[in-house]
Chimera marker file (.cmm) of the C-alpha trace (Angstrom):
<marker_set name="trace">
<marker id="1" x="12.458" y="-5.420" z="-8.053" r="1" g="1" b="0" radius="0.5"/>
<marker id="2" x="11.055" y="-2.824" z="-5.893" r="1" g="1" b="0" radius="0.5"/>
<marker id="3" x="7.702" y="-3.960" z="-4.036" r="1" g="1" b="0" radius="0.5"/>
<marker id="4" x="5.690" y="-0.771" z="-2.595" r="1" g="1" b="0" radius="0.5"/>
<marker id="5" x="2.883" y="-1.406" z="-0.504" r="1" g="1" b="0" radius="0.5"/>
<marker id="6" x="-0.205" y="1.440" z="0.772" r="1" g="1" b="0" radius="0.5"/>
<marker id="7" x="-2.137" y="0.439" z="3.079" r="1" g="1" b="0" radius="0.5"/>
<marker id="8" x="-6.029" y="1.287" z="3.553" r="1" g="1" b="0" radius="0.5"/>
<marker id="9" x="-7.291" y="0.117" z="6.876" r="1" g="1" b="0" radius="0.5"/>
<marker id="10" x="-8.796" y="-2.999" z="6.923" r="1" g="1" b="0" radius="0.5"/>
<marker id="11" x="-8.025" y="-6.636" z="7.927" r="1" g="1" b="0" radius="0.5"/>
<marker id="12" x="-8.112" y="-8.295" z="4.365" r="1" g="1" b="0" radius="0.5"/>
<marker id="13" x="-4.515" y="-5.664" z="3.638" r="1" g="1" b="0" radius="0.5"/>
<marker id="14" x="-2.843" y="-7.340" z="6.613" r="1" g="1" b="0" radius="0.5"/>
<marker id="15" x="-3.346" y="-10.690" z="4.807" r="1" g="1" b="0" radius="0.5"/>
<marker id="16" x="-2.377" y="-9.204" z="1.451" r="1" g="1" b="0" radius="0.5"/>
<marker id="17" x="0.853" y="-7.817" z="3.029" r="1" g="1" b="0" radius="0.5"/>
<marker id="18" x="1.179" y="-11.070" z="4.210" r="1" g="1" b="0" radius="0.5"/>
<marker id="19" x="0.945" y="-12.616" z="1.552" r="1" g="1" b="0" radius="0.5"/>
<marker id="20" x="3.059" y="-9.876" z="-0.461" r="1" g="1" b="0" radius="0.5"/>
<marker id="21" x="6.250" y="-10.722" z="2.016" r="1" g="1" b="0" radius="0.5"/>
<marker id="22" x="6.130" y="-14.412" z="1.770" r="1" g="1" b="0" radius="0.5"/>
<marker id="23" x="6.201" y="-13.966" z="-2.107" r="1" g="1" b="0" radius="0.5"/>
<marker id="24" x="9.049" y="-11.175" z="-1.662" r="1" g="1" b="0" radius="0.5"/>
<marker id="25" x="12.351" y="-13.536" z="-2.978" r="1" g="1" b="0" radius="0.5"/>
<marker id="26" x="14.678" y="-10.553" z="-0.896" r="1" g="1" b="0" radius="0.5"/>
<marker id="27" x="15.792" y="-9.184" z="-4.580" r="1" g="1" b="0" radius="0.5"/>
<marker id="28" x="15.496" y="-5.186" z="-4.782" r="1" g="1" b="0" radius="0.5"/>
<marker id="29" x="13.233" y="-3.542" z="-1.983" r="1" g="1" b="0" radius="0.5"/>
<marker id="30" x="9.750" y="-4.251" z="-0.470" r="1" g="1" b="0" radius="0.5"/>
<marker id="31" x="8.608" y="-0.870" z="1.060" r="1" g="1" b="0" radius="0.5"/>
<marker id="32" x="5.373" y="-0.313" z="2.955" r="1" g="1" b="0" radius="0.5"/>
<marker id="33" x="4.042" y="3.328" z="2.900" r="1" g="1" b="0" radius="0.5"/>
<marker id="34" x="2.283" y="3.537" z="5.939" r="1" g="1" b="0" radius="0.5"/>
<marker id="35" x="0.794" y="6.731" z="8.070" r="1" g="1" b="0" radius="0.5"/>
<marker id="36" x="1.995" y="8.592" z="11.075" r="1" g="1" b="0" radius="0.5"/>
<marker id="37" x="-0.967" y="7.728" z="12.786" r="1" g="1" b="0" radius="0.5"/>
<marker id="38" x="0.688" y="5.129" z="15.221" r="1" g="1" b="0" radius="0.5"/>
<marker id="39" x="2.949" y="8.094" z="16.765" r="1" g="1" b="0" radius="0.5"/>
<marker id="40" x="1.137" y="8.908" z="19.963" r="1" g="1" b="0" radius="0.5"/>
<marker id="41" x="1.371" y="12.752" z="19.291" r="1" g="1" b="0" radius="0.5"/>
<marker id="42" x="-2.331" y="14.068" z="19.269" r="1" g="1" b="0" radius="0.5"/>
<marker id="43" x="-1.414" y="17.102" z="21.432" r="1" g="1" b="0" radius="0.5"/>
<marker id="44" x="-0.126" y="18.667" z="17.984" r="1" g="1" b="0" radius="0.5"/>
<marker id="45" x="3.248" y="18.756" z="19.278" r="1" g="1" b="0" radius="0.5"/>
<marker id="46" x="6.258" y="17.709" z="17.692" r="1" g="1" b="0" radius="0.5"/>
<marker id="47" x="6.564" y="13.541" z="16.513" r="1" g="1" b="0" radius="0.5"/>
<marker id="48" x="9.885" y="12.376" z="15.892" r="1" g="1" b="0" radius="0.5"/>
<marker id="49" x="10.865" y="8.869" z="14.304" r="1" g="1" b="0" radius="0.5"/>
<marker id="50" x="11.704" y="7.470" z="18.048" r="1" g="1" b="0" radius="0.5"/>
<marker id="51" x="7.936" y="9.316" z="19.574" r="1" g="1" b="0" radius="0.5"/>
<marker id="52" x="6.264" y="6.230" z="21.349" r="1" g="1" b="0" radius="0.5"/>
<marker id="53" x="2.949" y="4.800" z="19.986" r="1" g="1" b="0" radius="0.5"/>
<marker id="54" x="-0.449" y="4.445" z="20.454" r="1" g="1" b="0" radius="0.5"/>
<marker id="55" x="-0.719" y="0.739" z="22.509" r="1" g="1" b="0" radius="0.5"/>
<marker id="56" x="-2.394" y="-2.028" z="20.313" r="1" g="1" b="0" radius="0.5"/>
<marker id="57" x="-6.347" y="-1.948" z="21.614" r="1" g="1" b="0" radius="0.5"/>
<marker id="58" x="-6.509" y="2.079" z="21.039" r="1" g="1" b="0" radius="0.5"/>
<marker id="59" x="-8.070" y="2.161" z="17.798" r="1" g="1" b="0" radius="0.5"/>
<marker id="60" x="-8.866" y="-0.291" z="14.898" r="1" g="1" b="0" radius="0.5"/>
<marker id="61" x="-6.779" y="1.463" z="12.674" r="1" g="1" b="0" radius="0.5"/>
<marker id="62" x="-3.527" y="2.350" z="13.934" r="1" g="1" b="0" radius="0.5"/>
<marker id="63" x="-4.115" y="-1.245" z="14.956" r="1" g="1" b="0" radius="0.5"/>
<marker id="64" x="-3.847" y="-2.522" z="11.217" r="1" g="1" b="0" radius="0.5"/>
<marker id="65" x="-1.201" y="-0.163" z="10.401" r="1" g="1" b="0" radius="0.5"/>
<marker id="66" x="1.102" y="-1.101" z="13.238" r="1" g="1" b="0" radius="0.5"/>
<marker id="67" x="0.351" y="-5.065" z="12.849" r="1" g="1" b="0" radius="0.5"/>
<marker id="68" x="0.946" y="-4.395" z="8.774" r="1" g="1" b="0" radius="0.5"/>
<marker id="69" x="4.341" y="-2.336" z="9.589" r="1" g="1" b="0" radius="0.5"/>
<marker id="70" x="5.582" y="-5.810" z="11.836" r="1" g="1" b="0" radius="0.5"/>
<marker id="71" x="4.504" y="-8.150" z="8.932" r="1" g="1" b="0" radius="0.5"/>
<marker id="72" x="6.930" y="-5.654" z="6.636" r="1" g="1" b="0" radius="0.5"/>
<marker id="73" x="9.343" y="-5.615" z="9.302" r="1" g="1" b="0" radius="0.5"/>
<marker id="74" x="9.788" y="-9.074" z="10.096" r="1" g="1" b="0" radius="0.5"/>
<marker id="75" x="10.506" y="-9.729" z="6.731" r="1" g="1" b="0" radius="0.5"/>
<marker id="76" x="12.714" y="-7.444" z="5.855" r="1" g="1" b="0" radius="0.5"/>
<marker id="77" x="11.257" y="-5.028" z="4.433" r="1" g="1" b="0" radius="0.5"/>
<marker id="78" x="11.299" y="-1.436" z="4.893" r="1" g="1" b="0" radius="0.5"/>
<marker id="79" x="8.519" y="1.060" z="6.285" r="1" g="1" b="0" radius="0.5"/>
<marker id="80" x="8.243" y="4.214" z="5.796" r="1" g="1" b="0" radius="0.5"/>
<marker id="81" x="5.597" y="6.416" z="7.976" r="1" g="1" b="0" radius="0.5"/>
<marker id="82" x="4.210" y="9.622" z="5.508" r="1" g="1" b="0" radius="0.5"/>
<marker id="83" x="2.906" y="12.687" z="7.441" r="1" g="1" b="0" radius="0.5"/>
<marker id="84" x="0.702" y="15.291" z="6.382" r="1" g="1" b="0" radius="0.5"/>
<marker id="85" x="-0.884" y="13.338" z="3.167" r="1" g="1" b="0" radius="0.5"/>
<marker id="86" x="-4.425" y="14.596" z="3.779" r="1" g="1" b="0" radius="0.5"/>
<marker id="87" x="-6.383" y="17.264" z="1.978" r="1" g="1" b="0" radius="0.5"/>
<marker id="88" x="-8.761" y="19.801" z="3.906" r="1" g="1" b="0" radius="0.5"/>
<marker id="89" x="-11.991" y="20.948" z="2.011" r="1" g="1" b="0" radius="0.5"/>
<marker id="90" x="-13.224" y="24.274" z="3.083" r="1" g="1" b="0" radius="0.5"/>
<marker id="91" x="-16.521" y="25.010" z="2.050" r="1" g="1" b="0" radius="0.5"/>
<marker id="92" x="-17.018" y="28.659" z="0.780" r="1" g="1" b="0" radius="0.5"/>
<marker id="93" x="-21.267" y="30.012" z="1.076" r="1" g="1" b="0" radius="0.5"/>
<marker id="94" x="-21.704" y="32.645" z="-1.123" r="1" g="1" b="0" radius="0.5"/>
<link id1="1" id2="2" r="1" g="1" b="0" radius="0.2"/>
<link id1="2" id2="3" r="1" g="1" b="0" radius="0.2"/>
<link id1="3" id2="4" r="1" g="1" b="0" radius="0.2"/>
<link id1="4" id2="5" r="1" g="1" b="0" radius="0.2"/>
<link id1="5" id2="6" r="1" g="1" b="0" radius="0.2"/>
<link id1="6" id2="7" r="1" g="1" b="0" radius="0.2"/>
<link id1="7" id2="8" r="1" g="1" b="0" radius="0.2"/>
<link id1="8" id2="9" r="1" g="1" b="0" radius="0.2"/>
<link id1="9" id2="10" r="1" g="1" b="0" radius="0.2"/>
<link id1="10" id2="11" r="1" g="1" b="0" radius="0.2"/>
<link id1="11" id2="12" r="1" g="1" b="0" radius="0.2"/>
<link id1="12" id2="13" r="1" g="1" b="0" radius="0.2"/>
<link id1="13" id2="14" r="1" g="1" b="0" radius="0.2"/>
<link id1="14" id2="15" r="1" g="1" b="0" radius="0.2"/>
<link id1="15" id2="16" r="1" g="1" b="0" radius="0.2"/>
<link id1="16" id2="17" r="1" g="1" b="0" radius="0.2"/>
<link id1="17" id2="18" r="1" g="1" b="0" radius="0.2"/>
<link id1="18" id2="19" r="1" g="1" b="0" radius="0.2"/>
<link id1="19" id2="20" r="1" g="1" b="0" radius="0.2"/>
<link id1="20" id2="21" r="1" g="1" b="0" radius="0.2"/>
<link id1="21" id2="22" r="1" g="1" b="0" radius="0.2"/>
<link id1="22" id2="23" r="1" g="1" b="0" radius="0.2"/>
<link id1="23" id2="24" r="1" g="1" b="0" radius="0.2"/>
<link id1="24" id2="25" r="1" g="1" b="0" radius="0.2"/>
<link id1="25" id2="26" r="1" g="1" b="0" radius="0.2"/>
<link id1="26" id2="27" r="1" g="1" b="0" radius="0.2"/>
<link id1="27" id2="28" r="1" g="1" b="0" radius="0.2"/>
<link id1="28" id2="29" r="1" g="1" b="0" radius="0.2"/>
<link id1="29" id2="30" r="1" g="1" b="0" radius="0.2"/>
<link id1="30" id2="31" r="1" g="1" b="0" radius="0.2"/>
<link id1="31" id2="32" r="1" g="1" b="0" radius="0.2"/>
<link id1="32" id2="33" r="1" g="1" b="0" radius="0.2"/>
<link id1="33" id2="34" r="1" g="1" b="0" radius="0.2"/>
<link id1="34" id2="35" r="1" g="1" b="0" radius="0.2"/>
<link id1="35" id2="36" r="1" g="1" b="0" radius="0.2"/>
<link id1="36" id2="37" r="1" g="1" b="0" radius="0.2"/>
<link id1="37" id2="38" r="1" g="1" b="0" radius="0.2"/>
<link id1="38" id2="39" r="1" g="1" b="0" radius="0.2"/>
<link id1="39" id2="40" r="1" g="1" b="0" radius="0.2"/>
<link id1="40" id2="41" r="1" g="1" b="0" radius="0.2"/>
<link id1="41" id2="42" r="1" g="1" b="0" radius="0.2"/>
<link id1="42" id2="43" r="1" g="1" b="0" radius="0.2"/>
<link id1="43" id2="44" r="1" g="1" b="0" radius="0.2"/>
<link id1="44" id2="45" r="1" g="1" b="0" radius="0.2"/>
<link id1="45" id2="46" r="1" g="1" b="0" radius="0.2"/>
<link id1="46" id2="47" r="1" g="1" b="0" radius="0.2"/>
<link id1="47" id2="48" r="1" g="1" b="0" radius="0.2"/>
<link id1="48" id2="49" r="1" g="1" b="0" radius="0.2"/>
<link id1="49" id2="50" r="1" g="1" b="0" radius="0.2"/>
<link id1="50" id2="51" r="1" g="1" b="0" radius="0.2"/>
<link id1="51" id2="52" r="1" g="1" b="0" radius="0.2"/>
<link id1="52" id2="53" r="1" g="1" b="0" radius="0.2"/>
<link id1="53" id2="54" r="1" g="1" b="0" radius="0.2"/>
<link id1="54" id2="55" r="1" g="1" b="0" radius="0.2"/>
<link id1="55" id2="56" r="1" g="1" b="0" radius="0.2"/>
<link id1="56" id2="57" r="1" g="1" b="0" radius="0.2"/>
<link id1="57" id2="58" r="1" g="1" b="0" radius="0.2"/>
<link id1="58" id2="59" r="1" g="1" b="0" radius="0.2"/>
<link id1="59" id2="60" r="1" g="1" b="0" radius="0.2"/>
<link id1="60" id2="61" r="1" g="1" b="0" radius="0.2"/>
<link id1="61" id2="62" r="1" g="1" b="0" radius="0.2"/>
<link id1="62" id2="63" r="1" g="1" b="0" radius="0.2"/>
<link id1="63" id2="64" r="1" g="1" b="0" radius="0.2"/>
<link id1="64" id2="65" r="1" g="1" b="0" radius="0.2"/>
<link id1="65" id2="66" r="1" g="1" b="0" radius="0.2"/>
<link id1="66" id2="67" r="1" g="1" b="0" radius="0.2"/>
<link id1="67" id2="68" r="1" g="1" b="0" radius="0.2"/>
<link id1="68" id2="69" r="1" g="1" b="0" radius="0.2"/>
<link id1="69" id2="70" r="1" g="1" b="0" radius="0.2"/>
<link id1="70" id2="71" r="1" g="1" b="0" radius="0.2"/>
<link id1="71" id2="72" r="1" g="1" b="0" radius="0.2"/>
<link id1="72" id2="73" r="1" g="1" b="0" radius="0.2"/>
<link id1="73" id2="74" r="1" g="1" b="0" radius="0.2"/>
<link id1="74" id2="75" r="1" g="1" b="0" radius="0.2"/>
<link id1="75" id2="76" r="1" g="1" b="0" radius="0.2"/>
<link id1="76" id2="77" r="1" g="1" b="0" radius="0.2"/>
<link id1="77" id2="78" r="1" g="1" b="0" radius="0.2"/>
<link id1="78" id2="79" r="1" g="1" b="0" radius="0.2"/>
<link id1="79" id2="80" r="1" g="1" b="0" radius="0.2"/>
<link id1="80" id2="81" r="1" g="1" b="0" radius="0.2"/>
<link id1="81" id2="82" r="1" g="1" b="0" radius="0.2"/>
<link id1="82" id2="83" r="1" g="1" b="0" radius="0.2"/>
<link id1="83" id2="84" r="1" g="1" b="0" radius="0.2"/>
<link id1="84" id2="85" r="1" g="1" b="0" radius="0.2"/>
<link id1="85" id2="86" r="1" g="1" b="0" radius="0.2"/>
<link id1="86" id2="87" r="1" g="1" b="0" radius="0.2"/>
<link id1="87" id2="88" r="1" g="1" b="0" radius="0.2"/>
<link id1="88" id2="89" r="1" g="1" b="0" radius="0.2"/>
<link id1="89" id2="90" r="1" g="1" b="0" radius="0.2"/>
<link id1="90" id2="91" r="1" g="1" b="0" radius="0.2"/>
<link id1="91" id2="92" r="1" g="1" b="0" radius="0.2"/>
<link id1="92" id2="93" r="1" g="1" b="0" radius="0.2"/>
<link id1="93" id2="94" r="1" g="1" b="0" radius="0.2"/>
</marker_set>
């Protein structure tokens, strides 16, 4: 059984993660694909698995994701923090 999780910022996916590890039965793998939004790199230097994060209180969101990532943690599960999943529109005048 392999249990994969994304996470879109809100409360209600903290309870549904929740939820999700207290119905994992430890068979196979229970992975949460979260962001690397809680690394407290916004100089655009160079984050590394061990960078520091942003302190709970900063933002709402890297809130949820690091509160989500303990939930995963503490029961566990595995997290695994994706960089560079965004797509840049550039809008072209002609």
């Amino acid at each position: 059984m392999l249990l994969i999780l994304e996470l879109t910022v809100s409360v209600w996916n903290v309870l549904t993660i929740r939820e999700a590890a207290l119905s994992w039965n430890g068979e196979g793998s229970f992975l949460f694909t979260s962001s690397s939004a809680p690394y407290d790199c916004n100089d655009n230097g160079q984050c590394y698995e061990d960078s520091p994060v942003v302190p709970i209180g900063r933002s709402a969101r890297t809130d949820v994701l690091l509160k989500a990532e303990k939930v995963v943690l503490e029961s566990g599960g595995c997290v695994v923090r994706l960089a560079g999943l965004y797509i840049s529109f550039i809008k072209c005048e002609s």
